[in-house]
C-alpha positions as CSV (number, residue, x, y, z in Angstrom):
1,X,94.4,3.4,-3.6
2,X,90.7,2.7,-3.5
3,X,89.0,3.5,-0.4
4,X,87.5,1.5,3.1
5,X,84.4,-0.4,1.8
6,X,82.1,0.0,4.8
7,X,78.6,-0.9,5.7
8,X,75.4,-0.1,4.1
9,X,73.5,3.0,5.6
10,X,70.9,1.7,8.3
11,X,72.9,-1.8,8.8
12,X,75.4,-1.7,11.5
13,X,78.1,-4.0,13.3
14,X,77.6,-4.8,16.5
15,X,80.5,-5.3,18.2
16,X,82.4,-6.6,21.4
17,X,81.3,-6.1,24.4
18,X,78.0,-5.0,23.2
19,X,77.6,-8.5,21.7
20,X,77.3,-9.9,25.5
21,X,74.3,-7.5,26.0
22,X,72.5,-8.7,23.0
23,X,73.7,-12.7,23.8
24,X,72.2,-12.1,27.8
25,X,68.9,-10.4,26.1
26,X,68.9,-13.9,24.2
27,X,69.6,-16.3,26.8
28,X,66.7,-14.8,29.2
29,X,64.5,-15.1,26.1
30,X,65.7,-18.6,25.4
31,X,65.2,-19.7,29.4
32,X,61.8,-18.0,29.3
33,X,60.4,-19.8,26.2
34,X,61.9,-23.3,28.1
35,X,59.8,-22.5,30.8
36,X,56.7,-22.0,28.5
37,X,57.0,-25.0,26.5
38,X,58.0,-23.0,23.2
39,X,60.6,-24.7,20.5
40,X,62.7,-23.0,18.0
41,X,62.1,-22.7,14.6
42,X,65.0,-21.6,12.4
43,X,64.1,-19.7,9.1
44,X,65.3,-18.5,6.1
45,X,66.0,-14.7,5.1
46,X,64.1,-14.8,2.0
47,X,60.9,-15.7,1.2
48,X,58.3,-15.4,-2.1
49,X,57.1,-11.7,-1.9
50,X,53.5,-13.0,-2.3
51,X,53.8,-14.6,1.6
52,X,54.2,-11.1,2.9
53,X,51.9,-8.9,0.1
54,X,49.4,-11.9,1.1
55,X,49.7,-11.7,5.1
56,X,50.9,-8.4,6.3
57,X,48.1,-6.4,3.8
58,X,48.7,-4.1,0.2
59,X,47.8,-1.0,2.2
60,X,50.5,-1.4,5.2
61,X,53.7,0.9,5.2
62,X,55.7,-2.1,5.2
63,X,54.1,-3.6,1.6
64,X,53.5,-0.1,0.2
65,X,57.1,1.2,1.0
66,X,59.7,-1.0,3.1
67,X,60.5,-3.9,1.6
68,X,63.4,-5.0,0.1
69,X,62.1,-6.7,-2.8
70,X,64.2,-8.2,-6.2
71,X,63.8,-10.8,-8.9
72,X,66.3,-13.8,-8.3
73,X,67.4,-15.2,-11.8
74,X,64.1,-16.6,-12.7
75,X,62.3,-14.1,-12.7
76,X,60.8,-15.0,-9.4
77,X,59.9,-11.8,-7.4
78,X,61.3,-12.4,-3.7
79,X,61.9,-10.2,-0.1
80,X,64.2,-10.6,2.7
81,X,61.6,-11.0,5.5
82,X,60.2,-7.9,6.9
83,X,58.9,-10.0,9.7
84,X,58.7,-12.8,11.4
85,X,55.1,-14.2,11.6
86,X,53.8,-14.7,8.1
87,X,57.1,-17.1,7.8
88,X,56.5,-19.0,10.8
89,X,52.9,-20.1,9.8
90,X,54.5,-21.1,6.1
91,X,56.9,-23.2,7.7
92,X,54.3,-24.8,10.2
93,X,51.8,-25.3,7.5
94,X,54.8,-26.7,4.6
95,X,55.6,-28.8,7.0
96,X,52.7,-30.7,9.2
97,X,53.8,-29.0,12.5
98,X,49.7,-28.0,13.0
99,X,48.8,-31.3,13.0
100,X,47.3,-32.9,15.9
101,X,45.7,-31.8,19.6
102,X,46.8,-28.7,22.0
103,X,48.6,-25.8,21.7
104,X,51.7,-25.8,18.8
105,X,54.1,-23.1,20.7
106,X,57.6,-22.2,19.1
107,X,59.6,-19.1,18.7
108,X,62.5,-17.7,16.7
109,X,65.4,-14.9,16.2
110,X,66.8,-13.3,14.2
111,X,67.1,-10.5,11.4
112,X,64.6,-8.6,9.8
113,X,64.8,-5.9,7.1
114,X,62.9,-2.8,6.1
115,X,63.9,0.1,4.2
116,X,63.2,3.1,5.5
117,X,64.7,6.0,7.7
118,X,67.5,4.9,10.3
119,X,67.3,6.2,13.4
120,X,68.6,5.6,16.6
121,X,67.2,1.9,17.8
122,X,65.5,2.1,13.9
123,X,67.6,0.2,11.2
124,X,67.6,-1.2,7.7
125,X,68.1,-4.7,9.4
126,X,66.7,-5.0,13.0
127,X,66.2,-7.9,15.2
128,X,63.5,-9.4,16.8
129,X,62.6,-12.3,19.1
130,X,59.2,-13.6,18.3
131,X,56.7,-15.9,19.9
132,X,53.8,-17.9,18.0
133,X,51.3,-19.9,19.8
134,X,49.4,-21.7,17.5
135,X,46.1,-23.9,17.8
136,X,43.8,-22.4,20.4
137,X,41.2,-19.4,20.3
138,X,40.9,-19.4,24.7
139,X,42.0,-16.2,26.0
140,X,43.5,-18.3,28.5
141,X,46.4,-18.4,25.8
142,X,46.4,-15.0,25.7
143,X,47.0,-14.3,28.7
144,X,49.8,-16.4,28.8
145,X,51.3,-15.1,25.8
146,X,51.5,-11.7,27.7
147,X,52.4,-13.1,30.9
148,X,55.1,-14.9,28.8
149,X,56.3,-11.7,27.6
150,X,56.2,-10.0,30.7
151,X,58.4,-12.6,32.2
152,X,61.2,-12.2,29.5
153,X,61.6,-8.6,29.9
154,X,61.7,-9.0,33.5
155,X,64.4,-11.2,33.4
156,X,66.5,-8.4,31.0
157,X,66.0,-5.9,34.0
158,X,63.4,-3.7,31.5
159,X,63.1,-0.2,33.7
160,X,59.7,1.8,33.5
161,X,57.2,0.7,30.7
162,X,53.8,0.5,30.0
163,X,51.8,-2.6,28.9
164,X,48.7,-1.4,26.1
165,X,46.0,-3.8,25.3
166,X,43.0,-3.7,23.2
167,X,40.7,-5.8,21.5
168,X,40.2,-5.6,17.3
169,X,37.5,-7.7,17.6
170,X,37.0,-10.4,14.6
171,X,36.5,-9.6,11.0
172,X,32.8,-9.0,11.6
173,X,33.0,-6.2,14.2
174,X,35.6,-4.9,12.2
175,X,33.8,-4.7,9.3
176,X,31.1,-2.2,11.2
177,X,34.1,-0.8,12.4
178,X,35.5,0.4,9.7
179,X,32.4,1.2,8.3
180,X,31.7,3.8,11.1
181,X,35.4,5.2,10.8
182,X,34.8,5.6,7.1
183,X,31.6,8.0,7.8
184,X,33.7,9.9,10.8
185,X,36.9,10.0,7.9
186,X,34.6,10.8,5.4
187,X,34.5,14.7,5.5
188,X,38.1,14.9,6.7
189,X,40.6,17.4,5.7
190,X,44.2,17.9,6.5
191,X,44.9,14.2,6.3
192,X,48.0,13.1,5.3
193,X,48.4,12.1,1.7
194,X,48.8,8.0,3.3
195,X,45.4,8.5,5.5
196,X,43.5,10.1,2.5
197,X,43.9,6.9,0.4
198,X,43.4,4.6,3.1
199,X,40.3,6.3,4.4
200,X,38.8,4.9,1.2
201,X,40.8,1.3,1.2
202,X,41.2,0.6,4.6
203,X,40.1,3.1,6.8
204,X,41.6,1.2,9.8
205,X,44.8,1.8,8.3
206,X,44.5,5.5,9.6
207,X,44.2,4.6,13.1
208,X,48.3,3.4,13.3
209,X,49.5,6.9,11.3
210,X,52.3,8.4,13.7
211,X,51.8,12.0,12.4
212,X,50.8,14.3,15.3
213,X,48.2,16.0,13.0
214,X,46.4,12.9,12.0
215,X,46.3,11.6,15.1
216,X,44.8,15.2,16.6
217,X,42.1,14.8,13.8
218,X,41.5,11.2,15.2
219,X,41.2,12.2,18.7
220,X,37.4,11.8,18.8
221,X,37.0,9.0,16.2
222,X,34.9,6.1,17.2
223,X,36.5,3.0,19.2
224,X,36.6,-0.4,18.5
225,X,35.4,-1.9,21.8
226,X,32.3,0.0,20.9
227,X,31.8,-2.5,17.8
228,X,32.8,-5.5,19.5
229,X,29.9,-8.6,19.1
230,X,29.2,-10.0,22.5
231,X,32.0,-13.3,21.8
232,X,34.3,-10.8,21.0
233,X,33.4,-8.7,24.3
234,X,33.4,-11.5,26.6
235,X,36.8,-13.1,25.2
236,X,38.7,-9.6,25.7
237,X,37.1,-9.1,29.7
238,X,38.5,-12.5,30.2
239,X,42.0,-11.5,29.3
240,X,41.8,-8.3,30.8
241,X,40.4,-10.6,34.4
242,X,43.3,-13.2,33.8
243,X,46.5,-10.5,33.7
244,X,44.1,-8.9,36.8
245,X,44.6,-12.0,38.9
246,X,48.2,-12.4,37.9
247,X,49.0,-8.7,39.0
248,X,50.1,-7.7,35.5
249,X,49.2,-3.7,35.3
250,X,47.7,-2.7,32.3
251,X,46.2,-0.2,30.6
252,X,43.4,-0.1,28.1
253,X,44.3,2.1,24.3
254,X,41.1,1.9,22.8
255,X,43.0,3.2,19.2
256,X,46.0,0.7,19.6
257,X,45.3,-1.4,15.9
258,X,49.0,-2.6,15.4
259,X,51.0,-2.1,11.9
260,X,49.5,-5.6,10.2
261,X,46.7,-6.5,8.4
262,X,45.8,-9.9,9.9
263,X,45.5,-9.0,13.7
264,X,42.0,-9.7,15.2
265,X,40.8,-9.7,19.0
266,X,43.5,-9.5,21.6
267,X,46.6,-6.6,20.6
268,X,49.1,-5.2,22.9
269,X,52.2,-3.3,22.8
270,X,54.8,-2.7,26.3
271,X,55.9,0.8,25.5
272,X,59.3,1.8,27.3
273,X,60.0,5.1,29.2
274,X,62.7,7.0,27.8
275,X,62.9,6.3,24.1
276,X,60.1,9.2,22.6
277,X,57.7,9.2,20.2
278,X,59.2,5.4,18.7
279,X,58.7,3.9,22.4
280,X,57.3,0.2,21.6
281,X,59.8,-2.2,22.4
282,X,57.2,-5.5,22.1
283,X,54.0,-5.7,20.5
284,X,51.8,-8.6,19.2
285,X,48.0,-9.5,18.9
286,X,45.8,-12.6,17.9
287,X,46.3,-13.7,14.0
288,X,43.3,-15.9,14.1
289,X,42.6,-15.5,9.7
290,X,45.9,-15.6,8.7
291,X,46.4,-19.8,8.2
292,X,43.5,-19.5,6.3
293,X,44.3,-16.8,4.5
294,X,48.0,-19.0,3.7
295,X,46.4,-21.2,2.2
296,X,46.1,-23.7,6.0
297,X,42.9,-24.3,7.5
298,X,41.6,-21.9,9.9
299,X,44.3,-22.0,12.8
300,X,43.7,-19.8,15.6
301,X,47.2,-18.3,16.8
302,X,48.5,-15.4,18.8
303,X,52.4,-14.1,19.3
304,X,54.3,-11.1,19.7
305,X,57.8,-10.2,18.7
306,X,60.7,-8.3,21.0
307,X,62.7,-5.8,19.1
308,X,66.0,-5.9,20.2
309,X,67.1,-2.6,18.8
310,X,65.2,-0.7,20.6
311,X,64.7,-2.8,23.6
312,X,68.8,-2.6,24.1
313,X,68.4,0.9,24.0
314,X,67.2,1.1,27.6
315,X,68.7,-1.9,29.5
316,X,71.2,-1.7,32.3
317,X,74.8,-0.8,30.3
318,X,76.2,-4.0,32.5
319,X,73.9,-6.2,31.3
320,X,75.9,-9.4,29.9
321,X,79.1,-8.3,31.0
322,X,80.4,-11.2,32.3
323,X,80.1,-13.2,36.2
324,X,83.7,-11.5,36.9
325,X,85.3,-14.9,36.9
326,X,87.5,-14.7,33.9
327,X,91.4,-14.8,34.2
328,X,94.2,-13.1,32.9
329,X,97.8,-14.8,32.6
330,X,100.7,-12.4,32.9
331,X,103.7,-14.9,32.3
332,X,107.2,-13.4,32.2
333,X,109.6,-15.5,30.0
334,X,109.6,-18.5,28.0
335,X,109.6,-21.0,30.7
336,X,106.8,-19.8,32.5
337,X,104.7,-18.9,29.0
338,X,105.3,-22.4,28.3
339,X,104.0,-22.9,31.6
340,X,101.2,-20.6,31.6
341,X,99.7,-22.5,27.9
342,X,99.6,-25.6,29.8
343,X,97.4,-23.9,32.8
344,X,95.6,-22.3,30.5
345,X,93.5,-25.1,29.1
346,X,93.6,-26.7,32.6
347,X,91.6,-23.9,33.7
348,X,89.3,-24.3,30.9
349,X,88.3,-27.4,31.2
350,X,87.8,-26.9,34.8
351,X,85.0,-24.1,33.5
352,X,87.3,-21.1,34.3
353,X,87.4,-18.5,31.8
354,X,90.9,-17.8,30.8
355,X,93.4,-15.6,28.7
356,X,97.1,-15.0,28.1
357,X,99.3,-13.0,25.9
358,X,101.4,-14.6,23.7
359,X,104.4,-12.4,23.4
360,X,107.1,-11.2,24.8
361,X,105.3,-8.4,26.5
362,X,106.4,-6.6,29.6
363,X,104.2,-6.6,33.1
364,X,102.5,-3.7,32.1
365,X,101.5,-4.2,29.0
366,X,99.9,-7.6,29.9
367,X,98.4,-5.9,33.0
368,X,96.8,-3.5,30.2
369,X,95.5,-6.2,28.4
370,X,93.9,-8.3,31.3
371,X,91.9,-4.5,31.9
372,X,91.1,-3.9,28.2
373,X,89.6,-7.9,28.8
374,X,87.5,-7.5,31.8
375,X,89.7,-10.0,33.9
376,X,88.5,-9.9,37.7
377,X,91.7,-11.7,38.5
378,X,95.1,-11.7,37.2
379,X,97.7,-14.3,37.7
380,X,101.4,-13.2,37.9
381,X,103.8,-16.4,36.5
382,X,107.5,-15.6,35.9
383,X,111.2,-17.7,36.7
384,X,110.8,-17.1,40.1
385,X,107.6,-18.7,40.3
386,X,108.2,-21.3,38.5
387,X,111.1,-22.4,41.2
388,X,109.3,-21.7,44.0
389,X,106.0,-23.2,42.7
390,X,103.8,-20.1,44.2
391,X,102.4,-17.8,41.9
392,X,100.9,-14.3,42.4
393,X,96.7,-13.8,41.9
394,X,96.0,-10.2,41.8
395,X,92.2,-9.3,42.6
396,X,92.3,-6.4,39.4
397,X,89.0,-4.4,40.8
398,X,90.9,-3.6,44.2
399,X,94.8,-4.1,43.4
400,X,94.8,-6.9,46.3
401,X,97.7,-9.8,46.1
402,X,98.2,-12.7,47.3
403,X,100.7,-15.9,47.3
404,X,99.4,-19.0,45.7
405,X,100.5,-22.3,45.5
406,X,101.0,-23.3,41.5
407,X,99.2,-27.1,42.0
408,X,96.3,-25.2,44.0
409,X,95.2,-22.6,41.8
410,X,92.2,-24.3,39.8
411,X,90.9,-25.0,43.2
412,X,91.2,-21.6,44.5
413,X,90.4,-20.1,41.6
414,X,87.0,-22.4,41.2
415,X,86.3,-20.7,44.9
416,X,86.4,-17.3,44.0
């Protein structure tokens, strides 16, 4: 007999009732970006490789090592999407949506895939929520972008965390930039075998290596605020002023450089307490080249994406669970199961959420499955009640009954 067939290593189920956690993560998100003015773009899973070699930059970990990359039938080389962004701006560009005046703002969810180690809140295929706003280089919008952000993980009851912020600066400070790392990299040893070849291809690579040693050896390296023009200066102390007067704390990482290629001016990460060395459960940054660079004209733009992995990892366990209005029916008997179907969907349409067993089952075992269900209130429907048209409502969290007339229960039930 051949064995179970089960899931691929770093992809994973997600299950009942964790689902509700994830779906009340979604629905804050989904209010927030209302709120904002943001519209949904759905996209597909697979795109042509060259969007993301392109975009997201040769010398990235992601390019050089995590995607999951194959030749369809054609010959065609294509990648289920390793992020979110790069897609977004094909699919606003493919299809007019940058056309015209203001601010183009949209978001999307969904899946993402990258090969490399699982760990816990670190899979194969992850999940993010991610936020484009396209059309407008004022650091008023990135400011509201962050304040946009802010608000979403408010509303998912995020504990203690810590908003990052720096300024890249655009490709011309970033070009002194680098060229000053380069001389501090120059002479380097005990770099890892990744930094050693980046020092030479893109020394700003180095700056987002997670080894402890390279990050030691970076510890006096130049900043990039130092290399910032005076436009550049002037648009990041406007930010920094803007999330001032809004009361959003902050602090300042003068290293922070993200894991992309196309960032430039405004980046930021909210770090979460609790989770170790992998502690970013948001990040995002100004994409300003990247249109341009897709073949668009040159489209200012500025997002961030949510990953809900990791972000789940420290919410509140109740999270989703439920308003504590749903309804078990325990009916006893074919009459009143008969009965108790007919009541059922009269409770549903009235917007009560509502459940029975359909078997024969005895008192107890349906009293075990209105627990196993998270019922806040059971309601007891056997011969007897049936003839004397009052039912029994049991209150599940405290064990309290009481008598109830059949005709009035949607009403009282509504009340609860």
């Amino acid at each position: 007999m051949a064995g179970k067939i089960k899931a691929i290593r770093g992809m994973r189920d997600i299950l009942p009732p964790e689902t509700g956690r994830w779906q009340a993560v979604e629905s804050a998100a989904r209010e927030a970006f209302a709120l904002y003015g943001y519209r949904e773009l759905r996209l597909p899973l697979i795109e042509r490789t060259e969007l993301f070699a392109r975009s997201i930059g040769q010398d990235t970990d992601i390019v050089a090592k995590e995607m999951y990359t194959f030749p369809d039938r054609h010959g065609e080389s294509l990648t289920l999407r390793p992020e979110a962004t790069a897609s977004v701006l094909r699919a606003v560009l493919e299809n007019g949506l940058d056309k015209g005046g203001g601010v183009k703002k949209f978001y999307t969810l969904g899946p993402m895939f990258r090969y490399e180690r699982p760990q816990k809140g670190r899979y194969r295929q992850f999940y993010q929520i991610n936020c484009e706003a396209l059309g407008s280089d004022a650091p008023e919008v990135d400011a509201e972008v962050i304040l946009l952000l802010m608000e979403i993980l408010k509303r998912v009851q995020l504990g203690a965390s810590r908003l990052l912020v720096n300024s890249l600066g655009c490709p011309e400070c970033q070009v002194k930039f680098k060229a000053g790392l380069g001389l501090f990299l120059i002479n380097k040893e005990g770099l890892c075998e990744d930094c050693q070849r980046r020092r030479n291809s893109n020394p700003l690579r180095v700056l987002d290596c997670k080894s402890i040693h390279c990050r030691e050896i970076l510890k006096d390296a130049p900043v990039l605020r130092d290399y910032l023009c005076p436009d550049c200066a002037g648009h990041f102390t406007r930010v920094l002023a803007l999330l001032s007067r809004f009361g959003v704390t902050y602090e300042e990482q003068p290293r922070l450089v993200r894991g992309l290629d196309y960032y430039t001016r405004t980046a930021f990460e909210v770090v979460a307490v609790g989770l170790g060395a992998q502690d970013a459960v948001a990040g995002g940054g100004r994409y300003n080249g990247l249109a341009k660079e897709l073949g668009g004209p040159d489209l200012p733009a500025i997002g961030f994406a949510i990953g809900e992995d990791r972000l789940l990892e420290v919410l509140p366990e109740n999270l989703g669970q439920g308003d504590g209005k749903k309804v078990f029916l325990a009916a006893l008997g074919p009459g009143a199961r008969d009965k108790a179907f007919s009541l059922l969907q009269t409770l549903r349409q009235e917007g009560i959420a509502a459940e029975m067993d359909f078997g024969e089952r005895s008192l107890k075992a349906q009293m075990s499955q209105a627990d196993r269900l998270g019922a806040a209130y059971t309601v007891i429907l056997g011969e007897r009640e049936l003839e004397t048209g009052q039912v029994v409502l049991r209150r599940m969290a405290t064990g309290d009954q009481q008598q109830v007339a059949l005709s009035l229960l949607p009403m009282v039930l509504a009340g609860l």
